[in-house]
Backbone as CSV, one residue per row, in Angstrom:
resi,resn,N_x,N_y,N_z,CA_x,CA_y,CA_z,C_x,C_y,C_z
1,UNK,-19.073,22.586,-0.164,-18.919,21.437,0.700,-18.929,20.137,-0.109
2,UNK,-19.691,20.167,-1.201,-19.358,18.635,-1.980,-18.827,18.776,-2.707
3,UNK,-17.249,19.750,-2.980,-15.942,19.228,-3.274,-15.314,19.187,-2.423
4,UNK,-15.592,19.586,-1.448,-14.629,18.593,-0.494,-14.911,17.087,-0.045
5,UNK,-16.224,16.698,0.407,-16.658,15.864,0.204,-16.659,14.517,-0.875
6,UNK,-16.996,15.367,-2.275,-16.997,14.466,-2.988,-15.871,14.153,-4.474
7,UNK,-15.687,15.539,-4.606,-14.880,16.148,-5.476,-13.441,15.764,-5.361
8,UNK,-12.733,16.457,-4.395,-11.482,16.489,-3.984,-11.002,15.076,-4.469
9,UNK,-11.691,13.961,-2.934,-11.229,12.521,-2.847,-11.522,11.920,-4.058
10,UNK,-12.040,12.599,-5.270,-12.188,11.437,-6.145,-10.907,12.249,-7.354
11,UNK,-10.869,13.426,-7.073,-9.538,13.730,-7.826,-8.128,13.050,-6.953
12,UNK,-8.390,12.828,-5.999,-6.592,12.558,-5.479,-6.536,10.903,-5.663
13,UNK,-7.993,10.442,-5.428,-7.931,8.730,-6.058,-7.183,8.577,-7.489
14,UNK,-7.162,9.418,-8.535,-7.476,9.706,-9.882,-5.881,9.661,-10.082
15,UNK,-5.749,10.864,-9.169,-3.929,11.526,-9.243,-3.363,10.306,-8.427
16,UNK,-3.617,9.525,-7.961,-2.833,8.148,-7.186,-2.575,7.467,-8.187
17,UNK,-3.955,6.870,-8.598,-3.333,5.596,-9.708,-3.063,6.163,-11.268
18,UNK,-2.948,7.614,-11.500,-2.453,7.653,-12.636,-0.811,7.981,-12.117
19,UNK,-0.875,8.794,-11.027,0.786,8.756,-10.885,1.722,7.604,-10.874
20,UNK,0.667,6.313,-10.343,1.662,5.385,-10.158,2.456,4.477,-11.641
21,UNK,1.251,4.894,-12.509,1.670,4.539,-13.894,2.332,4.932,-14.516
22,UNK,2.781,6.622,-14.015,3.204,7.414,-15.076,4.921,7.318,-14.322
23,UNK,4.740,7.248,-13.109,6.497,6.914,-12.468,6.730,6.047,-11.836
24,UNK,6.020,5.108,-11.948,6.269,3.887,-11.192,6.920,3.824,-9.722
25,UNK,6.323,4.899,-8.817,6.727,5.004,-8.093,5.311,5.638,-6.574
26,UNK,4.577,5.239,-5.675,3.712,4.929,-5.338,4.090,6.472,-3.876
27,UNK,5.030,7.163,-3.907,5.062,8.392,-3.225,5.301,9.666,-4.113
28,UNK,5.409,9.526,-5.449,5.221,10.497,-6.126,4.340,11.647,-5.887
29,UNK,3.161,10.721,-6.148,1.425,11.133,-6.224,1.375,12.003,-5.022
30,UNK,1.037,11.034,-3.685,0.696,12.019,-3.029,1.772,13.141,-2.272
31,UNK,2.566,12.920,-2.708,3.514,14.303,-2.545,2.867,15.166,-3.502
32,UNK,2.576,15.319,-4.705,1.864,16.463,-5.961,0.640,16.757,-4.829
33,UNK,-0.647,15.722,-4.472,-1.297,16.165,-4.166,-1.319,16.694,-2.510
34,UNK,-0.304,16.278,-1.781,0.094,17.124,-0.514,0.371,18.235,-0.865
35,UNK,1.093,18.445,-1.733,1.830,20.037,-2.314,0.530,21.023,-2.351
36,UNK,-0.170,20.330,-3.523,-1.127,21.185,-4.202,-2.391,21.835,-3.043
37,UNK,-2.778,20.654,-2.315,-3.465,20.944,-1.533,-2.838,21.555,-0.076
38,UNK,-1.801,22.120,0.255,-1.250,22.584,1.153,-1.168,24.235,0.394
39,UNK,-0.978,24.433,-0.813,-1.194,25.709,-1.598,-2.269,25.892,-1.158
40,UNK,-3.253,25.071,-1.810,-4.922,25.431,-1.805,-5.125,26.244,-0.033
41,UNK,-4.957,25.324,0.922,-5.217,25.754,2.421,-4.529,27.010,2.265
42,UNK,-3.741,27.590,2.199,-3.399,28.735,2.156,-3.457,29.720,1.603
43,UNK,-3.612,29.539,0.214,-4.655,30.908,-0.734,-5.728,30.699,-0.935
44,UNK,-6.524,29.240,-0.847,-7.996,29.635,-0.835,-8.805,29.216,0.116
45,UNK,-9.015,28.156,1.063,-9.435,28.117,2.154,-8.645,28.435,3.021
46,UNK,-9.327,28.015,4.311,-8.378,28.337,6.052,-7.619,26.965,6.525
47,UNK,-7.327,27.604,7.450,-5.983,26.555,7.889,-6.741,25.333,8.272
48,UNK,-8.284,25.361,8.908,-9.004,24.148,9.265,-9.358,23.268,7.785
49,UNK,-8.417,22.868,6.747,-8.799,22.725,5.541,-7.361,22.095,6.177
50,UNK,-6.384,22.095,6.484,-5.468,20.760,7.038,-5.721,19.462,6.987
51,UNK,-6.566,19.249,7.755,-7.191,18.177,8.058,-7.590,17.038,6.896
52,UNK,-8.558,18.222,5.897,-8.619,17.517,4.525,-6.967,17.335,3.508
53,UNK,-6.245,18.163,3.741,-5.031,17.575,3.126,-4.350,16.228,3.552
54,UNK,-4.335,15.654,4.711,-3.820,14.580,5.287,-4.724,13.695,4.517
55,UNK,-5.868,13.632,4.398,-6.944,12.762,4.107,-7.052,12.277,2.570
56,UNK,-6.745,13.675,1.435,-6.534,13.355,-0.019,-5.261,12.991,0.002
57,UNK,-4.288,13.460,0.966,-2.689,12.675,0.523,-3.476,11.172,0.895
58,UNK,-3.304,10.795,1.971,-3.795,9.398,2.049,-4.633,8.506,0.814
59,UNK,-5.591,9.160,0.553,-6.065,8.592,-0.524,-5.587,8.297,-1.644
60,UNK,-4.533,9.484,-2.120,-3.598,8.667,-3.294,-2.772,8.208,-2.780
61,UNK,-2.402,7.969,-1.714,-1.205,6.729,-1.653,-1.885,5.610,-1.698
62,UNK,-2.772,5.311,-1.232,-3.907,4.313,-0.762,-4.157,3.989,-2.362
63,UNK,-4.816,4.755,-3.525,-4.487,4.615,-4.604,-3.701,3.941,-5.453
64,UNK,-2.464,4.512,-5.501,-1.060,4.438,-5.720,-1.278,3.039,-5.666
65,UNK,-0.879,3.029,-4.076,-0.665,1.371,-3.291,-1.620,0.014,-3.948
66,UNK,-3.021,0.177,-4.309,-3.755,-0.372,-4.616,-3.637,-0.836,-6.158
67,UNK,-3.167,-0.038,-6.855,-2.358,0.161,-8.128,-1.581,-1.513,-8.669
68,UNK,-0.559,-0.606,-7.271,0.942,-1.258,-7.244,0.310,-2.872,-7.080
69,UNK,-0.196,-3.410,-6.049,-0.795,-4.816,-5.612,-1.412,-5.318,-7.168
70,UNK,-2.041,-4.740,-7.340,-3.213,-5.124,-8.647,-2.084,-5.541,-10.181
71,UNK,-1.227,-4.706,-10.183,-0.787,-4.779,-11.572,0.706,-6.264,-10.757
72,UNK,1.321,-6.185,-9.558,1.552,-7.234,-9.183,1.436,-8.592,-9.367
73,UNK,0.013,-8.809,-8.854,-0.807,-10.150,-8.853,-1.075,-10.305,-10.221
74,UNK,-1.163,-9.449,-10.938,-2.168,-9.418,-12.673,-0.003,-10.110,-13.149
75,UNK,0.648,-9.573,-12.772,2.382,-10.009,-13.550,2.679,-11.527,-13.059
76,UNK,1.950,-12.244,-12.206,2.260,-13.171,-11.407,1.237,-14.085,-12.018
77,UNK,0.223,-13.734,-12.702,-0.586,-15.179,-13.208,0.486,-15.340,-14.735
C-alpha cells in the first residue's frame, strides 16, 4: 500500500519532468506512464488499480506541465 501511496506518485512526478526534458513535449510522459501502468493493472494487480492509473497519468502531465511554465518564465527574464 505505500507504493501506491507513496511510491508510484513520486515515480510518475519523476517520469513527467524528466520526459519533458528529454522530448520537449509535455504528453509524451504520461502516455509511457499510462502505458506502463495499464500493463501493471493487468499482470500484477486487479482491475480496481484503474483508478490509480488515471491519477499517476495525471501527475506527470501535471509534472510535465509544471516543467514547461518554469523553464518558460526562467527564458523570459
Amino acid at each position: 500500500m505505500l507504493m501506491i501511496l507513496v511510491g508510484f506518485p513520486v515515480i510518475s512526478i519523476i517520469v513527467g519532468m524528466v520526459g519533458y526534458f528529454l522530448f520537449k513535449n509535455i504528453f509524451v510522459s504520461p502516455l509511457v506512464v499510462f502505458l506502463a501502468t495499464l500493463v501493471a493493472t493487468f499482470t500484477v494487480f486487479n482491475d480496481s488499480f484503474l483508478v490509480w492509473v488515471l491519477v499517476y497519468t495525471c501527475l506527470a502531465f501535471l509534472a510535465g506541465f509544471a516543467v514547461k511554465i518554469s523553464k518558460e518564465k526562467k527564458g523570459a527574464l
